[in-house]
C-alpha positions as a Markdown table, in Angstrom:
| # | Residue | x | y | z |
|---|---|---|---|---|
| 1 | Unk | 3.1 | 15.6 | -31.4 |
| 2 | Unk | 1.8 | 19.1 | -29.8 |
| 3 | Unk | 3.7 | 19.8 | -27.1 |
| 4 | Unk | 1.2 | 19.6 | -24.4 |
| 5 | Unk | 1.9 | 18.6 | -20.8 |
| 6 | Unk | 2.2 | 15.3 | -20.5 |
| 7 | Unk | 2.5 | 13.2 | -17.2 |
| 8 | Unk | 3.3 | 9.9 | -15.5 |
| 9 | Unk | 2.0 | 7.9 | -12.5 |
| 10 | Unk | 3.8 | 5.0 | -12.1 |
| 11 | Unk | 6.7 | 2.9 | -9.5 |
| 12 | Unk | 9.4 | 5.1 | -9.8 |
| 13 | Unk | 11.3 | 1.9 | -11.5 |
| 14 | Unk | 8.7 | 1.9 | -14.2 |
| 15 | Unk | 8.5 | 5.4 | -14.8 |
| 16 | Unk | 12.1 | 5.9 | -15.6 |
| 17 | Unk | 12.2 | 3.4 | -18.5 |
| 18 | Unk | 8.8 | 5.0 | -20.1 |
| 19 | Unk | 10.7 | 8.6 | -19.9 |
| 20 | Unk | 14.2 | 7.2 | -21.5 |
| 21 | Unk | 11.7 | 5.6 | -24.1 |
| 22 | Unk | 10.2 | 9.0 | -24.7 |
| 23 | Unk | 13.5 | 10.6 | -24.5 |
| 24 | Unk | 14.8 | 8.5 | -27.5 |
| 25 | Unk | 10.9 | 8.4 | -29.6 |
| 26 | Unk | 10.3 | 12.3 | -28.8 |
| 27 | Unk | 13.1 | 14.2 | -26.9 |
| 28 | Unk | 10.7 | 17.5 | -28.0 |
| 29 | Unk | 8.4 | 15.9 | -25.4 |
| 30 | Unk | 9.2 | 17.0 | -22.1 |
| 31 | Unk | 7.9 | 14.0 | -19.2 |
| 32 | Unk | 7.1 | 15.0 | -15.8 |
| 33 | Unk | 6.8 | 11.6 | -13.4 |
| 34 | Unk | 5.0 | 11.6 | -10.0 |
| 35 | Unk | 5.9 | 14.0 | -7.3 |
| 36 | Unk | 7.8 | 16.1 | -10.6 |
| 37 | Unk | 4.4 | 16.6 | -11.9 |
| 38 | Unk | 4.6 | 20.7 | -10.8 |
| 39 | Unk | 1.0 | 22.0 | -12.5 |
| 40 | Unk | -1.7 | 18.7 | -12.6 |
| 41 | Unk | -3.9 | 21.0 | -13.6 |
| 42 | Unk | -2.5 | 22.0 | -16.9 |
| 43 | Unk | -1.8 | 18.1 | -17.7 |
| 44 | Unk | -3.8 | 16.8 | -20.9 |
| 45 | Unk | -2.2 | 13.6 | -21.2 |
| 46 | Unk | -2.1 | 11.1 | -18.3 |
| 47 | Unk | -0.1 | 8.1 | -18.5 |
| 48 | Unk | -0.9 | 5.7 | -15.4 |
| 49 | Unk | 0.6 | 2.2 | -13.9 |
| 50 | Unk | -0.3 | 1.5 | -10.3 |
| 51 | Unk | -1.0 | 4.9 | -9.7 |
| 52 | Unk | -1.5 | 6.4 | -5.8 |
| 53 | Unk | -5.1 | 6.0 | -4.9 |
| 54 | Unk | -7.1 | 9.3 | -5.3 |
| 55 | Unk | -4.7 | 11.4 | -7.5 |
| 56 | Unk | -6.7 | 11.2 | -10.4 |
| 57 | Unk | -8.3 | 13.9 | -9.0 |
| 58 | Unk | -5.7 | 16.4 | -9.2 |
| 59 | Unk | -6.1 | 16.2 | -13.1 |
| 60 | Unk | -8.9 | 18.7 | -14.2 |
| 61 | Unk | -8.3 | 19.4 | -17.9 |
| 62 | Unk | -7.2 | 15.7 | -19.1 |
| 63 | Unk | -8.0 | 15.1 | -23.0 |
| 64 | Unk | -6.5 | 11.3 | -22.3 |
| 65 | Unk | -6.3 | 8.8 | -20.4 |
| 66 | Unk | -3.6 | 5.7 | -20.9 |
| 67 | Unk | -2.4 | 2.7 | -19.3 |
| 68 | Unk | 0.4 | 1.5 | -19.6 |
| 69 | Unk | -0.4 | -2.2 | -19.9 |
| 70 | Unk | -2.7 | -4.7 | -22.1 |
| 71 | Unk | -5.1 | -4.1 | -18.5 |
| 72 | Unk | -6.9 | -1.2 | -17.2 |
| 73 | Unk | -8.5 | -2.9 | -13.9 |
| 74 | Unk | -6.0 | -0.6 | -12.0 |
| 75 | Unk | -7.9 | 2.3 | -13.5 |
| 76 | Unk | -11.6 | 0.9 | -13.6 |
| 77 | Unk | -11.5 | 0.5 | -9.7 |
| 78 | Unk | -10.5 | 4.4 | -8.9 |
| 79 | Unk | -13.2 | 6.0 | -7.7 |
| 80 | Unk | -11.6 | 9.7 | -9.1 |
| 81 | Unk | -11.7 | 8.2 | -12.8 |
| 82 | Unk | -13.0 | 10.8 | -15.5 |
| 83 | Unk | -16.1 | 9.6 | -16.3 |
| 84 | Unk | -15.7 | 12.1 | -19.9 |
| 85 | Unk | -12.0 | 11.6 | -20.6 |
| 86 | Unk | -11.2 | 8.9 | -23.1 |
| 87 | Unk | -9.3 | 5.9 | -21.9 |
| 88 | Unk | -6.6 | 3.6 | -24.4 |
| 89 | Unk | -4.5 | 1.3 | -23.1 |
| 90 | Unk | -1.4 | -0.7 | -25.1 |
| 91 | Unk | -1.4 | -3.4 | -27.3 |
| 92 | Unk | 2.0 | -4.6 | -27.9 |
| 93 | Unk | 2.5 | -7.5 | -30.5 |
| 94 | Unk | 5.4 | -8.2 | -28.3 |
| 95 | Unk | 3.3 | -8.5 | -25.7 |
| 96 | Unk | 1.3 | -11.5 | -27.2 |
| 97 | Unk | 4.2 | -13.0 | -28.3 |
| 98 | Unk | 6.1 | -13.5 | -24.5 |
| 99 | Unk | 2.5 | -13.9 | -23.5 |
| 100 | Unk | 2.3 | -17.0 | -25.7 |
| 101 | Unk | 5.5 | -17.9 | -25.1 |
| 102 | Unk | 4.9 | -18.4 | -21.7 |
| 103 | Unk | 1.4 | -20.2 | -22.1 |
| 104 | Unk | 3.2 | -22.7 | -24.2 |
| 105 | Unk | 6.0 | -23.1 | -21.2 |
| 106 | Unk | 3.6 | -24.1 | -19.0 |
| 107 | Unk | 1.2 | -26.5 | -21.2 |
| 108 | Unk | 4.9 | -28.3 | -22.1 |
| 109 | Unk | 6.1 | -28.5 | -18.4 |
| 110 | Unk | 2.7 | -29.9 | -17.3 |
| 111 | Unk | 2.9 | -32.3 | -20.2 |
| 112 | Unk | 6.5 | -33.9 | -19.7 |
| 113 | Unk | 6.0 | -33.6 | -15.8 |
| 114 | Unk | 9.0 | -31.3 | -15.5 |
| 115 | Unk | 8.0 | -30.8 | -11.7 |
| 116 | Unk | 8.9 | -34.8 | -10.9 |
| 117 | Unk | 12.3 | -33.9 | -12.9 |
| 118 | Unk | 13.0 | -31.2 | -10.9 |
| 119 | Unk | 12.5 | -33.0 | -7.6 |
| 120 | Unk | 14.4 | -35.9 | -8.5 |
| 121 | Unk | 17.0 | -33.5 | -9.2 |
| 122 | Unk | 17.4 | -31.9 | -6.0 |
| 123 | Unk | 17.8 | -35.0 | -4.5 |
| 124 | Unk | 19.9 | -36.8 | -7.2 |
| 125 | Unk | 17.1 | -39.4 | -8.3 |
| 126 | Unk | 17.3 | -40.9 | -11.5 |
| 127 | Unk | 14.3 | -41.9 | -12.9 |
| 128 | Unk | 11.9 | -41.8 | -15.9 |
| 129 | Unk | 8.3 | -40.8 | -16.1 |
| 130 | Unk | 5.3 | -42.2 | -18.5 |
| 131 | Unk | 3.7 | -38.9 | -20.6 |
| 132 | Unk | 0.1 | -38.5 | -19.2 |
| 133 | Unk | -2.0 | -41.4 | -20.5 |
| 134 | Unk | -5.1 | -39.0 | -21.5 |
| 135 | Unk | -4.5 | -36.6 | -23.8 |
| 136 | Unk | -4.6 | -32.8 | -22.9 |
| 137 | Unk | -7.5 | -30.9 | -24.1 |
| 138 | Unk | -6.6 | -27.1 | -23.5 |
| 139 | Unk | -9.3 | -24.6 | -22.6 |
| 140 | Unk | -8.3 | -20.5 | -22.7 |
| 141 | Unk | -10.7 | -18.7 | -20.9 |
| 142 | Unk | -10.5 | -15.5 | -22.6 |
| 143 | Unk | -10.0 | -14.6 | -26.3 |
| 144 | Unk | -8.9 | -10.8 | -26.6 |
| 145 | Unk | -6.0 | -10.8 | -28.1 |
| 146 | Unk | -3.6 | -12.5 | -25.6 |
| 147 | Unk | -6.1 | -15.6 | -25.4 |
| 148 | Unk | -6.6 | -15.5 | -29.1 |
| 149 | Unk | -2.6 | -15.5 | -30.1 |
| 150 | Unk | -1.9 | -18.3 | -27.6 |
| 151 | Unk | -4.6 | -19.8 | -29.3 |
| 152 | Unk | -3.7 | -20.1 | -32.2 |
| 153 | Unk | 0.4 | -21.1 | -31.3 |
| 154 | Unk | -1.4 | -24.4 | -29.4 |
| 155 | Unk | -3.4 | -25.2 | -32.3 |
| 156 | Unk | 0.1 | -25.1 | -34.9 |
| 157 | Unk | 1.5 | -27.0 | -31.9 |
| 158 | Unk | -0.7 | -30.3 | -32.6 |
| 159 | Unk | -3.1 | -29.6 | -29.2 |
| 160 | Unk | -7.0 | -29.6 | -29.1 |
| 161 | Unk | -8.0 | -26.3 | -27.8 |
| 162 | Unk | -11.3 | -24.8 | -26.9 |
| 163 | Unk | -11.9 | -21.1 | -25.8 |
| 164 | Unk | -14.2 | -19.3 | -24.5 |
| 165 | Unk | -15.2 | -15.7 | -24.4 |
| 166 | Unk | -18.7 | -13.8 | -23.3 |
| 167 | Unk | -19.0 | -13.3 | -27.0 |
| 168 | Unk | -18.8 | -15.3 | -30.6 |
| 169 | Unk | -15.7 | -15.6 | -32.1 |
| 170 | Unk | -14.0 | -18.0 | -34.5 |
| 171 | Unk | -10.4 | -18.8 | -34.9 |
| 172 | Unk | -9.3 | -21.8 | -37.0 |
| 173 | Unk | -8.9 | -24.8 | -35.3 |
| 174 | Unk | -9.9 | -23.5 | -32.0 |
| 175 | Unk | -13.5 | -24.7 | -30.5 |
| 176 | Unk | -15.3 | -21.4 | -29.6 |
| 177 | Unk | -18.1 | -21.4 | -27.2 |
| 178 | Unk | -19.4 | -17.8 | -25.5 |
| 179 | Unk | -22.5 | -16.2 | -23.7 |
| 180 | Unk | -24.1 | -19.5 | -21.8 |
| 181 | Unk | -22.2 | -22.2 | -22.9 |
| 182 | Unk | -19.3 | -21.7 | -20.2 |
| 183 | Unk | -20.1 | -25.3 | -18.6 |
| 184 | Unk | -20.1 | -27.0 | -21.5 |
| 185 | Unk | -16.9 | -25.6 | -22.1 |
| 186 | Unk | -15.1 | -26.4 | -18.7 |
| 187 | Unk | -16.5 | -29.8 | -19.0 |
| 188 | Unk | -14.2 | -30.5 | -22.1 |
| 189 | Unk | -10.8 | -29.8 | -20.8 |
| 190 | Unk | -8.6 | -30.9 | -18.7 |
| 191 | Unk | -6.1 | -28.0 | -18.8 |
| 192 | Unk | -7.3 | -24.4 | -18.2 |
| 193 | Unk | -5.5 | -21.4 | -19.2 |
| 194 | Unk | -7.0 | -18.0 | -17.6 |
| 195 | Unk | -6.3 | -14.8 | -20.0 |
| 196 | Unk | -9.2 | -12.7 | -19.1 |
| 197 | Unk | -9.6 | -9.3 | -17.5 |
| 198 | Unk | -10.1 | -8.4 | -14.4 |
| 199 | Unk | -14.0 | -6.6 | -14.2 |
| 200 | Unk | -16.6 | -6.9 | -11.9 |
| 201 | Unk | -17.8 | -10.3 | -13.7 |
| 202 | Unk | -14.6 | -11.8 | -13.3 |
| 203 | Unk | -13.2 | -10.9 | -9.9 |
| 204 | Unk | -13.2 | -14.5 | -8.3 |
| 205 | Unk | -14.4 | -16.4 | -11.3 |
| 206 | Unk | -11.5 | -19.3 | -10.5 |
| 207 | Unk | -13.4 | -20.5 | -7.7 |
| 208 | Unk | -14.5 | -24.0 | -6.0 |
| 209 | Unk | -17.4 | -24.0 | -8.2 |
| 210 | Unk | -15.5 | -23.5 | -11.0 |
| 211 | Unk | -12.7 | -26.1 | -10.5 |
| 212 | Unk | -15.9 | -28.9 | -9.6 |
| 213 | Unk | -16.9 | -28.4 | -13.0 |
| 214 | Unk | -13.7 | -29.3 | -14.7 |
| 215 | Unk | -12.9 | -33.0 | -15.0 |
| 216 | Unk | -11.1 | -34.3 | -11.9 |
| 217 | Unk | -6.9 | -33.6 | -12.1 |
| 218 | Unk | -7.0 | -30.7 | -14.4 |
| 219 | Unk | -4.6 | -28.5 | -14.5 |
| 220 | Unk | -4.7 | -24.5 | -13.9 |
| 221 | Unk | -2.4 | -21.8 | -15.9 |
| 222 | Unk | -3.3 | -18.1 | -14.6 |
| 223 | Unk | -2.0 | -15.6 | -16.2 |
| 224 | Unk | -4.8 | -13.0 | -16.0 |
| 225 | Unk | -5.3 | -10.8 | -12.9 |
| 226 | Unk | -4.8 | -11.9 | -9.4 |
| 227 | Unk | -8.0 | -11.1 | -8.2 |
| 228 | Unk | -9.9 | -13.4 | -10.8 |
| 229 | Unk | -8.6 | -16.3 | -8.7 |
| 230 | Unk | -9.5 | -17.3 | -4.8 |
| 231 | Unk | -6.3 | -19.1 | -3.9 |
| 232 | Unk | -7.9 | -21.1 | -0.9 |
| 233 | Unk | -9.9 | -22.2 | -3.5 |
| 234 | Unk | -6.9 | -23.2 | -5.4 |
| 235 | Unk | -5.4 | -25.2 | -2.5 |
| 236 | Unk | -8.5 | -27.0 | -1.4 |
| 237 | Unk | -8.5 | -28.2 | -5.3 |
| 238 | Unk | -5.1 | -28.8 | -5.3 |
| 239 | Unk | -5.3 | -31.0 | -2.1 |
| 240 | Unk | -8.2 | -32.9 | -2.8 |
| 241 | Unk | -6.8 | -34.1 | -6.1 |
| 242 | Unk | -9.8 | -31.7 | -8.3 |
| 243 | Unk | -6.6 | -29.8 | -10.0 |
| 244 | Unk | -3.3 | -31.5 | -10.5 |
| 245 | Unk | -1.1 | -28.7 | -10.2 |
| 246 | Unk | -1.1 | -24.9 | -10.9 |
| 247 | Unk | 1.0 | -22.2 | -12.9 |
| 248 | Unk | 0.3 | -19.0 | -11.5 |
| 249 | Unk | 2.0 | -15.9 | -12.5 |
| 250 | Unk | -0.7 | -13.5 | -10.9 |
| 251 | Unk | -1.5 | -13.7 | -7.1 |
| 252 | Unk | -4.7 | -11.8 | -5.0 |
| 253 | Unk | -2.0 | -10.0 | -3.3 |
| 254 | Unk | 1.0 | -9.0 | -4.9 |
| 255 | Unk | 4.3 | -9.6 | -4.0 |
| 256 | Unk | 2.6 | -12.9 | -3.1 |
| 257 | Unk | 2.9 | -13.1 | 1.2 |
| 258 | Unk | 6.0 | -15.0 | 2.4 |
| 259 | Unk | 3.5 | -16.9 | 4.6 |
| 260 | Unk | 1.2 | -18.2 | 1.8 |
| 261 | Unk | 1.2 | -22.0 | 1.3 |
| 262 | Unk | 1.4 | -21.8 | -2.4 |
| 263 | Unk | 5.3 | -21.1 | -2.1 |
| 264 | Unk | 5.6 | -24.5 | -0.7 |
| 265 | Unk | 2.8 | -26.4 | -2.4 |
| 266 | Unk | 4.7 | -29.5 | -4.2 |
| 267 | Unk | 2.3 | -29.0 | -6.9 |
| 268 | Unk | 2.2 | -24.8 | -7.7 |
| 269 | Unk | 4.8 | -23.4 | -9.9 |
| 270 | Unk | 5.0 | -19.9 | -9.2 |
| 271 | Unk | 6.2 | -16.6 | -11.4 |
| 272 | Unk | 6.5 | -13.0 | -10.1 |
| 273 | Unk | 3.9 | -11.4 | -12.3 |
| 274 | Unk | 6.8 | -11.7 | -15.9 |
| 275 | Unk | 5.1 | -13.7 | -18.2 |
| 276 | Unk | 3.9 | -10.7 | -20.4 |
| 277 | Unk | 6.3 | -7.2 | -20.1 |
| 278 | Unk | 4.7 | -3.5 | -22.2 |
| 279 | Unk | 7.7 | -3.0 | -23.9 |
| 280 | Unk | 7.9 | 1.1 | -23.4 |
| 281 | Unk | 9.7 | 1.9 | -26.5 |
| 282 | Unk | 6.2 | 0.2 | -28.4 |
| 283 | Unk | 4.2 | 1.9 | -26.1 |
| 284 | Unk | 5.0 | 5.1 | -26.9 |
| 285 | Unk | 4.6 | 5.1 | -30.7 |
| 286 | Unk | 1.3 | 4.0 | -29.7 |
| 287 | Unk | 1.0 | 6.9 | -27.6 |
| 288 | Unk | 1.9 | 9.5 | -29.9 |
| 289 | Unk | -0.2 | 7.8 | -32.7 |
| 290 | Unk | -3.1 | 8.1 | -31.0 |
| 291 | Unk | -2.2 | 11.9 | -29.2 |
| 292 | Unk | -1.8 | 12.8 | -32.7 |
| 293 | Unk | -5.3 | 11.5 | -33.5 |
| 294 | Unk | -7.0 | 12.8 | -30.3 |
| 295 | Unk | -5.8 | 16.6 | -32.3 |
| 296 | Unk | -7.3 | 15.6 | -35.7 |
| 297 | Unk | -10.4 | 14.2 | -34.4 |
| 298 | Unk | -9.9 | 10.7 | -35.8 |
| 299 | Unk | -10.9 | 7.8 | -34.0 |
| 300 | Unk | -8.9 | 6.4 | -31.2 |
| 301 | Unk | -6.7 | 3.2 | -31.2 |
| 302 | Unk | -7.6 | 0.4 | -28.1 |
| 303 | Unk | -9.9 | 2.7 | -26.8 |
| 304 | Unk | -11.4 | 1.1 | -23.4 |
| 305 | Unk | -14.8 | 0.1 | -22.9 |
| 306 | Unk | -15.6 | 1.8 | -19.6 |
| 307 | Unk | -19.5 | -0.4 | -19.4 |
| 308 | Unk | -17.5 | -3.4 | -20.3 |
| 309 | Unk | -14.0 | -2.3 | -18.1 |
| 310 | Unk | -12.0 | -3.6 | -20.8 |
């Protein structure tokens, strides 16, 4: 890799395990994080999570633009964004996997009713619980590749699964609708697991109008954006009987409020934004590889979309 500057705009936390990954990958490389960054405008290579709101600006010469993470929402919403520099973002295999992972915890703790275990637990009940009489029909909204993998892992699991995406795609096993056919879709499951981006399309898509259209006492997995979802939505749903229960690793507003009801709601089970983690040591092979192909002129790996934000 040339030995161009190369900076990072991330949580302090974050940013000192992405420069002790490069350290080890490329110790040539030197790494300049946040307020260390001493000439922006001699920086090529950006490398952004969370980044301060209007700094993108300071960045005059970029040649590329990464996040690090599967999503670029963070970066699609910045008004400074370089509407000429190239934008790639990481696709960990790793990433998929814990993703999946995950996914499957929550279809199997809906399934055996591990919430009832858990309260009879805390207050030393001993009792035994029917599996649900209907069986589940899984739906993943979404199928990049964190949709798709999960996908797949249900379908070698024994479930029926449907997905939908805005376009075709077909994955054995797995009941593919797109474009139009998003009702038809809802109205064949009864557990719905939310993988897509956040864009413009989807900010608020998990909605009241939404839930009506899934049969009554689904169940909700989000582990997409927080901002796809309107929790009083969720809670109105949840309260009426429309969803069951919940699994939400994502919130609108993140750390989720001390004072929002889904903490307490007997039927949420709530995550701190963990079920998928960029591995940085991953990441920045990726990087380099596709640094390296920015010089040559070759084609860039998990280039973004910026018309499609994704």
């Amino acid at each position: 890799m040339e030995k161009k500057p190369v900076a990072l705009l991330t949580p302090a936390p974050i940013g000192s395990r992405w420069i002790a990954a490069f350290e080890k990958e490329a110790p040539e490389q030197a790494i300049q994080l946040n307020e260390a960054i001493s000439n922006p405008e001699a920086v090529e290579l950006l490398l952004v999570w969370k980044h301060p709101e209007g700094s993108l600006k300071n960045f005059t010469k970029l040649k590329l633009l990464y996040s690090l993470g599967a999503g670029v929402d963070h970066l699609m919403s910045d008004p400074e964004l370089p509407k000429e520099v190239p934008i790639c973002r990481i696709v960990d295999p790793l990433l998929a996997f814990s993703m999946s992972n995950y996914i499957l915890l929550a279809v199997l703790d809906f399934q055996r009713r591990m919430d009832k275990y858990r309260w009879d637990q805390q207050n030393r009940v001993w009792d035994h619980y029917a599996l649900p009489e209907r069986d589940l029909r899984i739906g993943i909204l979404g199928l990049g590749n964190l949709g798709q993998d999960a996908a797949e892992k249900l379908v070698q699991l024994g479930f029926e699964v449907a997905g939908f995406s805005p376009s075709p795609k077909t994955i054995s096993g797995v009941r593919c609708f797109h474009g139009d056919g998003l009702n038809s879709f809802l109205n064949t499951v009864n557990v719905l697991i939310c993988t897509v981006p956040l864009t413009e399309k989807t900010r608020g898509l998990l909605n009241a109008s939404l839930f009506e259209k899934l049969p009554k006492g689904s169940f909700l997995i989000n582990v997409a954006r927080g901002k796809v979802q309107i929790e009083k939505d969720i809670l109105t749903a949840l309260d009426s009987g429309q969803l069951s229960g919940a699994f939400l690793d994502v919130f609108e507003e993140e750390p989720l409020p001390t004072g929002s009801r889904l903490w307490s709601h007997p039927k949420v089970q709530i995550t701190p934004h963990i079920a998928s983690i960029t591995k940085p040591k991953a990441g920045v092979q990726q990087i380099l590889d596709n640094w390296s192909r920015l010089q040559k002129g070759e084609a860039l790996l998990h280039q973004v979309n910026v018309q499609k934000g994704y």
